[in-house]
C-alpha positions, 0 to 999 in steps of 0.5 A: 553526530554519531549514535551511542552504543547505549541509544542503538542497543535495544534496536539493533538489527545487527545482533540477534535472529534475523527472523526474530527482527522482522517477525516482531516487526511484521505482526505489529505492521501487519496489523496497523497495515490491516487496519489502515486497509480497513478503512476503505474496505469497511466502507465497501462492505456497509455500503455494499448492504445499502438498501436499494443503491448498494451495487451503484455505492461500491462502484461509485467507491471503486472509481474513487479507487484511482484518486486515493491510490494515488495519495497514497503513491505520493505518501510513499514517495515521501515516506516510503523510501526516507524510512529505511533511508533513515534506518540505514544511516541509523546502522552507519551511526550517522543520527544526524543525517538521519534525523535530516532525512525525517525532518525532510520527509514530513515537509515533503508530506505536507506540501504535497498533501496540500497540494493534492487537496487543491489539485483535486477540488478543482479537477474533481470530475473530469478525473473522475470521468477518466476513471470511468465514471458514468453519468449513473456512478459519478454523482456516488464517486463525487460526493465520496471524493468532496467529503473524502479529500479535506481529510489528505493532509492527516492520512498522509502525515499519519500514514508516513510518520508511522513508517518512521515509527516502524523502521526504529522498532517501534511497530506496536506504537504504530499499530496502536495508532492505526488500531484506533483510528481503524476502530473509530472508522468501524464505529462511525462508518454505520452511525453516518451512513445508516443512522445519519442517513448520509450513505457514500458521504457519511463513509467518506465523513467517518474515514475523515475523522478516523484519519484526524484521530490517527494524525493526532495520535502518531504526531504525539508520538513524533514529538515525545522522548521516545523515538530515537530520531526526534522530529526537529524545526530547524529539519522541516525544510526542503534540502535537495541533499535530503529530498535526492535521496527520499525520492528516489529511493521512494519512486519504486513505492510511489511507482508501484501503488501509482501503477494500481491507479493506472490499472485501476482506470484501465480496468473501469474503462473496460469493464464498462465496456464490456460489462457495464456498471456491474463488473466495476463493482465486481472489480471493486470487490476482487480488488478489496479482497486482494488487497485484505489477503495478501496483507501479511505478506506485503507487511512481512516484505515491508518490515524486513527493509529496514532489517536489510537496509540496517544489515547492508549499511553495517556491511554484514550481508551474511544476515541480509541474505538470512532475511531474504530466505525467511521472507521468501519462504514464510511469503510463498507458503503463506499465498499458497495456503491462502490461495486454496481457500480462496478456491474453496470458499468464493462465495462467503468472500463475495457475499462478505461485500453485499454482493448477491444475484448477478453480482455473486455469480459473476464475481465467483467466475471472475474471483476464480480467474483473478487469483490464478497463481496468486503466490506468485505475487510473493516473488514480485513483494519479495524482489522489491523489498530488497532492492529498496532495503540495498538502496536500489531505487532503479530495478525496484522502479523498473519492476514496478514499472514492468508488473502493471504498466508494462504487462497489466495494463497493456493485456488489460486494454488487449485481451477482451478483444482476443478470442471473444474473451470480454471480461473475462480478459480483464480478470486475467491480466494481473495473474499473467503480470504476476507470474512473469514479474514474480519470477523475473524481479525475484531473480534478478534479485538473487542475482544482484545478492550474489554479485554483492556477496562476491565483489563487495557492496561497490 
């Protein structure tokens, strides 16, 4: 089956401004994005001004950092790469096959949500030790992760069904979806944790019911006349014709925010080392801000695979190499600017989180040391969205293999112990990863766009 000119015409990336695509692409995502971020960050924030136990709160939450980013890894090796997967047999004309890969792409969410739900029930605390829970944190991070994980099965339908939605053109339904339930979460969040008096088990309630609402609202969507690939039953199975591709494009996704996990449990096992319950929670909020700043640029890269995939499938390279160049530069002066301001105005970031006394003033040197050289991390986002939207799974896996595994983790382990740095070698460790992988993986990148422009896309 092949697409009508008249069913492609109003989201064809092949005609018009490149950058035109990708912006009304970006703000939309950039914003339902945000909104999903703020699930987690907004609890960081109530709890990190709970009276009494607010440092113990945020470090419980950031050891449950590991086992939700690992959710999310695996929606994104579902969902992650099936979306510009669809997209590019979209721009092939084939509606069938990418209908097919839709179909697949939910079943896959749904085992593997129901699967993860299980696994972590039962080995709840001993992964929450290997994340570096202490006997002080643990009783926080469990109860968040028992009231937390009921909730799987709807944040990954909704989160990767909204990849779909995005990569057909429809980034503003999208955004409305999360927009709600961002705006039940900020609602809920302080009648559950303050009025309730639930605390970490009321954040973890309300990020629950606002993941339900979301599912609901995305599903609906899903299943109305709207979309121009139509979730279909006789799709919903698991054919490896279909599951081969969706994997192994979405391995480099999966790899890249799996890799965070790793990092993330590197870091508490150090950090509790070397600073004790304290600089978890410091790590916790670098982390959090991290994520929040470097958003747009993240959802600027994202949005502009399915307009490179769409270009590359129509064989028009010409506007591929057009969307690299925009997001390059928009990427790169954005981190620019917004790693000044980083320098300038530590302190309202770190009091944003609750934090105060030792708290404050350790996260002020720390927040310093970790975003040295933040803009480099554009590079890295800008290499990878490439490779994924070329349907080059293996330098995208190797890059995100490199970034964490191969670099942060190792200085994370090695570099306390160098020169009497302590912490202080923890907090470095990601600027380091990202200069030498920025400017590596970007390269590479160029490079592989030069090869294609002069031999073609075999």
């Amino acid at each position: 089956m092949t697409q009508s000119p008249s069913s492609t015409v109003a989201h064809d990336f092949a005609t018009g401004s490149v950058a035109r695509h990708i912006t009304a692409l970006a703000i939309p995502a950039t914003a339902a994005q945000l909104v999903q971020l703020l699930y987690s960050v907004v609890d960081r924030i109530y709890l990190g001004h709970l009276e009494g136990t607010s440092q113990m709160a945020l470090t419980g939450l950031g050891l449950c950092f590991p086992l939700t980013a690992f959710i999310l890894a695996v929606c994104n090796l579902c969902a992650g790469g099936a979306a510009p997967l669809s997209a590019m047999y979209r721009g092939k004309g084939e509606l069938n096959f990418a209908e097919r890969i839709l179909g697949c792409s939910c079943m896959l969410l749904i085992v593997s949500a129901l699967s993860l739900t299980v696994l972590f029930y039962l080995f709840l605390e001993p992964l929450l030790r290997l994340c570096g829970a202490s006997n002080l944190s643990l009783p926080y991070a469990k109860s968040y992760m028992c009231f937390y994980l009921p909730g799987t099965l709807c944040s990954m339908l909704g989160t990767g069904l909204s990849y779909f939605m995005t990569s057909q053109g429809f980034a503003r339904e999208a955004m409305r979806c999360t927009l709600a339930g961002a705006l039940a979460n900020i609602i809920l969040d302080p009648i559950f944790i303050f009025s309730l008096n639930l605390g970490i088990q009321g954040a973890a309630i309300a990020s629950v019911l606002a993941q339900i609402l979301v599912c609901v609202l995305v599903l609906r969507f899903c299943l109305s006349n709207r979309p121009l690939l139509h979730l279909r039953r006789e799709y919903l199975c698991l054919k490896w014709t279909c599951v081969k591709p969706i994997v192994a494009l979405g391995l480099s996704g999966f790899v890249m925010q799996g890799t965070n996990a790793i990092v993330q449990i590197a870091c508490n096992i150090t950090l509790r080392r070397f600073g004790g319950d304290l600089f978890i929670g410091i790590m916790t909020i670098l982390s959090s801000l991290r994520d929040l700043i470097a958003l747009p640029m993240m959802s600027l890269t994202h949005s502009a695979q399915p307009v490179i995939a769409f270009n590359f499938g129509a064989g028009v390279l010409t506007r591929v190499q057009k969307a690299v160049n925009f997001i390059t530069k928009v990427s790169v002066l954005y981190l620019l600017i917004a790693w000044g301001l980083i320098l300038l105005f530590p302190a309202p970031l770190i009091a944003l989180f609750g934090g105060d006394g030792a708290m404050l003033e350790e996260g002020i040197h720390a927040l310093h040391l970790y975003f040295m050289g933040f803009f480099f991390m554009a590079l890295h986002g800008c290499g990878q969205a490439t490779f994924v939207g070329l349907n080059l799974p293996k330098p995208a896996i190797f890059f995100s293999l490199m970034r964490k595994v191969f670099i942060v983790v190792p200085l994370t382990l090695t570099l306390p112990y160098v020169a009497n740095l302590g912490s202080d070698g923890v907090f470095i460790a990601e600027p380091i990863s990202n200069v030498i992988n920025g400017i590596i993986c970007y390269g590479c990148m160029r490079l592989t766009l030069h090869h294609l422009s002069v031999h073609g896309r075999h």
